[in-house]
N, C-alpha and C positions, 0 to 999 in steps of 0.2 A: 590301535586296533580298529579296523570297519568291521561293524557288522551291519550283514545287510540281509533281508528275510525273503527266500525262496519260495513259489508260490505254484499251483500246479495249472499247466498249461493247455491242459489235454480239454478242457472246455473251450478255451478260446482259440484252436488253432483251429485256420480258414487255409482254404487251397483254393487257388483258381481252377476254375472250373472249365478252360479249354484250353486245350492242350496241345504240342507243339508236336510236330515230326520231327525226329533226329534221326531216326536211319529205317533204310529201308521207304521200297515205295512202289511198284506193285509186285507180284506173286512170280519170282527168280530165280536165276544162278546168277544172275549178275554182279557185280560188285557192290551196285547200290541197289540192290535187290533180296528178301528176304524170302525166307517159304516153314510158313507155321516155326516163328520163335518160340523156344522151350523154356528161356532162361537171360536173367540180367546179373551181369557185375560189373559196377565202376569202382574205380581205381582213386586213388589219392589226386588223381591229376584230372579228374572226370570225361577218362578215356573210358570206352563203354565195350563192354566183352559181350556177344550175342552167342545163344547157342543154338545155331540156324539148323532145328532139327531134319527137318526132311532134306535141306543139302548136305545132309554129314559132313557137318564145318563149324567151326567156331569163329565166327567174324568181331574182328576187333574196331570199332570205330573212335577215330578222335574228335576232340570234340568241335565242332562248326565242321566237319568235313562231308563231304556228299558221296561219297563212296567207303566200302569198308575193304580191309583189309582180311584173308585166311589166313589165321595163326594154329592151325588145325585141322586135320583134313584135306580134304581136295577143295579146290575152288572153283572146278566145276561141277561136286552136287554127288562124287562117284563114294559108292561107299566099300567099306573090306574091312579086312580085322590086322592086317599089317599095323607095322609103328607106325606107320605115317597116313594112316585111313581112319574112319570110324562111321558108325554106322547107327543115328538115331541119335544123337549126341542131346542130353537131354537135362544137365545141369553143372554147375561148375562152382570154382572157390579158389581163393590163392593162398599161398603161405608165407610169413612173413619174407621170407626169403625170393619174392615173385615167381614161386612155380606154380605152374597154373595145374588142379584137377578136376577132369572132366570124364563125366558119368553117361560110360558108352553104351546106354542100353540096350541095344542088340546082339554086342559081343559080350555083355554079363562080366563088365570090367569097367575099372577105372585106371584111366591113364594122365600118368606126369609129365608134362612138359617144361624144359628149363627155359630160362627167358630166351628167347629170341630163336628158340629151335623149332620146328615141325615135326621132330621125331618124337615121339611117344615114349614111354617106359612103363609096361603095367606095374602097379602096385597092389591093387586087389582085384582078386577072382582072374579065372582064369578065360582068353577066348576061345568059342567056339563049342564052351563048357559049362553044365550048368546043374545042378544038385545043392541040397540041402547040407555038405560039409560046408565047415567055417572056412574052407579053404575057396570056397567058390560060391559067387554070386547069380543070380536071377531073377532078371530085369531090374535092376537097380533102377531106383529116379531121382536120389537124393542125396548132397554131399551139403558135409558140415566140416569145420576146422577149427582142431582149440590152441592155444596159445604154445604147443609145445609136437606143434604139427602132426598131432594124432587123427585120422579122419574117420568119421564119424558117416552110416551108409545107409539108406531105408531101403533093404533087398528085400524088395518089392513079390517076387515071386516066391521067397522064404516065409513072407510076412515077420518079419523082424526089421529087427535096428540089429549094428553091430558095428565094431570099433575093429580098427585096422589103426595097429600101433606101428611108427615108423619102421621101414624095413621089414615089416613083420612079415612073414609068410600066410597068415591065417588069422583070422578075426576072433572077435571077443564078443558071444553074444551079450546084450544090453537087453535087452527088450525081447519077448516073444508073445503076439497076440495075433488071434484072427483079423481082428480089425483092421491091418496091416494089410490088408490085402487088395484093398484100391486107394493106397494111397501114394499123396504127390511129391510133397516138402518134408523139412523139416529145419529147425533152427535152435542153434545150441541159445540159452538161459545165459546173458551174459553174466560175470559172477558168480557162477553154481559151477559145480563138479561135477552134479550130475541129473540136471533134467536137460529137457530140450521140448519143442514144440513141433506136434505133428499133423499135419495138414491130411485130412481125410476124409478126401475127395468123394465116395461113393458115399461115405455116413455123413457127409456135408456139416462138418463140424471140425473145430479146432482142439485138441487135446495137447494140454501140459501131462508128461511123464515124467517120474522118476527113474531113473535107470531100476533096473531088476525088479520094480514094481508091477503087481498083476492086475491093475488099471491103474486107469489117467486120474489125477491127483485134479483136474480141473478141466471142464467142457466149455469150449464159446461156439454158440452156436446164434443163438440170439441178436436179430438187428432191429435197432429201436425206428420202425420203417414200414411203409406198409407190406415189402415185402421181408417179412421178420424173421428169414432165419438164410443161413447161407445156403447155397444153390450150384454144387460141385466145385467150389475154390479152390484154388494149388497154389500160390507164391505166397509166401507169408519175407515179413522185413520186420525191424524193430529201429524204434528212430531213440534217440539219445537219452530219453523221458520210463521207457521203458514201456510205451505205449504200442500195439502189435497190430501192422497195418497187412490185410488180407487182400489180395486178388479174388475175390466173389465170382470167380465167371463166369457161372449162369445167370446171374444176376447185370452183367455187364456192366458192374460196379467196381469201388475200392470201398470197402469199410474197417475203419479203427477202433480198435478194443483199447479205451483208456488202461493205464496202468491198473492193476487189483479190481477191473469193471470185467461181469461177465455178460454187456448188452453192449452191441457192436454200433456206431454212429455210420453213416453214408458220408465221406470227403470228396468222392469226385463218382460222376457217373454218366452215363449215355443221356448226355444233352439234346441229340440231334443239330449239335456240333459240328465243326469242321477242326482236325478230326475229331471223330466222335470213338468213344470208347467202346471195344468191340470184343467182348468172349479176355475180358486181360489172364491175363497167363504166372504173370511172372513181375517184380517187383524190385526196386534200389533207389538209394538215397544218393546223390550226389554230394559232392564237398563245401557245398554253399551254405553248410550251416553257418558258416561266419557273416554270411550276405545278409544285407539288412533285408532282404524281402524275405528269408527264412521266418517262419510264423513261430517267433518267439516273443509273446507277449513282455511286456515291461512295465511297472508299474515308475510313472516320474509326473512330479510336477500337479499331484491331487487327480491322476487320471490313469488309467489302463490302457495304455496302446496293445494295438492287435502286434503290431509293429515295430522295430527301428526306422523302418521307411513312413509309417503312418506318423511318427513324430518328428521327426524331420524335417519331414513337409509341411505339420502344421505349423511350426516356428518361423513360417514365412509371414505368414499372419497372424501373429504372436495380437496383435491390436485390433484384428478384425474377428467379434467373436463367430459371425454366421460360419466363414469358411472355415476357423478353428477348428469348430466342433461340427462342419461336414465333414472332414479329411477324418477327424475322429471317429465317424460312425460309419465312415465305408469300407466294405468286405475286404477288400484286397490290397496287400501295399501298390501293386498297379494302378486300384485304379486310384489311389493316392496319390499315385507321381503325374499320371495324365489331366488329373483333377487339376494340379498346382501348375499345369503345361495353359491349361485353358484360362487361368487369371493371374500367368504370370507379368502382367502391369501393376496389379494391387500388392505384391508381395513389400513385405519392409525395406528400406532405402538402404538398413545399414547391412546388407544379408549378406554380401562379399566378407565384410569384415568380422563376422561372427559365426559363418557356417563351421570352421574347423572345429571351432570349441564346440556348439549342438552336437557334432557329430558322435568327439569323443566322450561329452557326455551320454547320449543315448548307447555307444558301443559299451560301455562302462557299465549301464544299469543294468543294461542287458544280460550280461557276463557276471557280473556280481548275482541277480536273482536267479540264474538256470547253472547252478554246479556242472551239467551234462555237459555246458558248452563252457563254461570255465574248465573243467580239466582239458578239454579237447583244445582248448585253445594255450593254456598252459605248456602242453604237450608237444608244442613245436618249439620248444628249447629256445635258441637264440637264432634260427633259422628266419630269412627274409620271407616276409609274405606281401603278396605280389595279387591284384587285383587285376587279371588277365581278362579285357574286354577290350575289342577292338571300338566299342561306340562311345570312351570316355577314358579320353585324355588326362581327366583333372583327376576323377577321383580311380581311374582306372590305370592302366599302362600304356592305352592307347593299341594295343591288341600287338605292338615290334618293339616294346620296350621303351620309347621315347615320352610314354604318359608319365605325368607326375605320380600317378600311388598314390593319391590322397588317402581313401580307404584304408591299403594297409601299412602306409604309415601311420592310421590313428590306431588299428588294429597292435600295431606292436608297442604302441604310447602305453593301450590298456594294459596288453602282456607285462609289460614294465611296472606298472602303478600295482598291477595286482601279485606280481611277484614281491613286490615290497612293502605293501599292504594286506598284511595275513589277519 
């Protein structure tokens, strides 16, 4: 039996603070071109779904590509209420089954698409129509999905939540407040049945609900900052921890409500950066929780890394204590690895022969103290994982397959060790 004692991470996780372009680049119909994005979803594969509201389109980009794909809509910008149009398109979700639903807000619907088609199929609310029965929506702006593909709606212009059960004809009110009435998001309660969280945008505050409850069970409004409270935010995300990461966008920020904390921290904000953070909108986590620059602290060796990359690197100079415990106290596993680029003559002589083992010990600690990312890595069965980067051969794939996978070959060492170590 290992036992090993999980620790909470929500104090020490760091983000780098500037930030990359992946899609989009100036103000289009173009292919590589966006106009006011409403919405983010990436996929298992960290393909990135945009919901390019004012081109009534849904662009799909993969990942390193310079141009996007319409998987929705027109892709030159035109909008209508047919199956194969939309008009404001202004949030989206998939189901385990890869169909995509996207929240057409001008036609007061949401529409299915099956993989790989452009034609539409409404399932809730009707187009062109719009009133207070459950059978029809008004201005929707917010889709949720639970495990048994029931979709969850914030009709916007109802001021309600309400549930649209598979096939169903007519919704299930959940929720009815005024307060509903300028708002953006919402996000189901992973583990519950029945709250969700709802972004609201005019009262610039977070509310946790319970379904059929006649107020919010919990307020986050609160940022520990000098500008201390949120300032019309709409994207909320939740990362593995249970910790709830906000799009603040008057504030031109992101700020994180630790797990059970009701005073929000600042993770990333308008630097005057390139680029620089601007009005954010909308939020998603990509599938790199496995990557060692993902900010899951470990505790190994009488010390707290920020890191798997900040320990890593220090084992280079496992004999030199300055650089040891420089690599230890820098912000970012970045600037960890660039740090260990600048003295890489001093590193230790035997580091060929003993990086695989470092490796899979830090993947190890790591995964043993954060259960979030032990089940999630548990969870890919007996499935190959594949460390897809074109800049690294050894521990990557080499970006066409021909890389060794160092990474996830030690990645499934761990899967292995911990599947047989309970």
């Amino acid at each position: 039996t290992t036992t090993t004692t999980a620790f909470s991470s929500c104090n020490n996780l760091r983000w780098n603070q500037t930030g990359q372009i992946v899609a989009g680049t100036t103000q289009g119909t173009s292919a590589n071109q966006l106009k006011n994005p409403s919405c983010l979803y990436i996929d298992n594969n960290n393909t990135l779904y945009i919901c390019d509201h004012d081109n009534n389109r849904v662009q799909k980009w993969i990942q390193g590509a310079i141009t996007g794909v319409t998987v929705a809509g027109s892709s030159t910008g035109t909008s209508g209420s047919t199956s194969t149009l939309l008009s404001f398109p202004i949030d989206l979700t998939f189901d385990d089954n890869g169909f995509m639903y996207v929240v057409d807000y001008n036609n007061n619907r949401v529409q299915r698409f099956a993989p790989n088609s452009t034609n539409g199929t409404t399932v809730a609310g009707v187009a062109g129509s719009h009133s207070n029965a459950l059978t029809n929506l008004k201005k929707p702006t917010a889709i949720d999905i639970d495990n048994n593909s029931n979709i969850y709606i914030l009709d916007m212009g109802n001021t309600r939540l309400v549930e649209w059960a598979q096939n169903a004809t007519s919704g299930t009110l959940l929720i009815s407040d005024n307060s509903l009435s300028n708002d953006y998001d919402i996000l189901l309660v992973p583990n519950s049945s029945n709250e969700i969280y709802i972004s609201d945008q005019g009262g610039h505050a977070i509310y946790l609900w319970t379904f059929g409850a006649l107020s919010p069970s919990m307020t986050l409004q609160t940022v520990n900052d000098s500008h201390n409270t949120l300032n019309n935010q709409m994207g909320m995300v939740l990362d593995p921890y249970g910790n709830l990461y906000v799009a603040d966008t008057g504030n031109n920020r992101v700020v994180m409500y630790c797990a059970n904390s009701t005073v929000g921290v600042v993770v990333a904000e308008d630097n005057n950066s390139v680029p620089s953070l601007k009005k954010p909108v909308a939020l998603a986590f990509d599938s790199d929780l496995n990557f060692n620059f993902y900010p899951a602290p470990i505790q190994l060796d009488g010390y707290t890394w920020p890191t798997v990359e900040h320990y890593f690197q220090a084992q280079k100079f496992v004999s030199n204590e300055m650089h040891f415990k420089n690599i230890l106290g820098l912000a970012t596993p970045r600037e960890a690895f660039d740090y260990v680029r600048t003295y890489k003559s001093l590193r230790r002589s035997d580091w060929e022969n003993v990086k695989d083992d470092i490796m899979f010990k830090a993947c190890l600690a790591k995964f043993q103290q954060h259960p979030k990312l032990k089940e999630l890595l548990l969870s890919t069965g007996d499935r190959t994982l594949i460390e897809h980067t074109k800049n690294d051969s050894y521990w990557g794939d080499g970006g066409d397959g021909t890389g060794r996978n160092q990474l996830g070959i030690t990645l499934m060492k761990v899967r292995d060790y911990l599947n047989n170590h309970h």
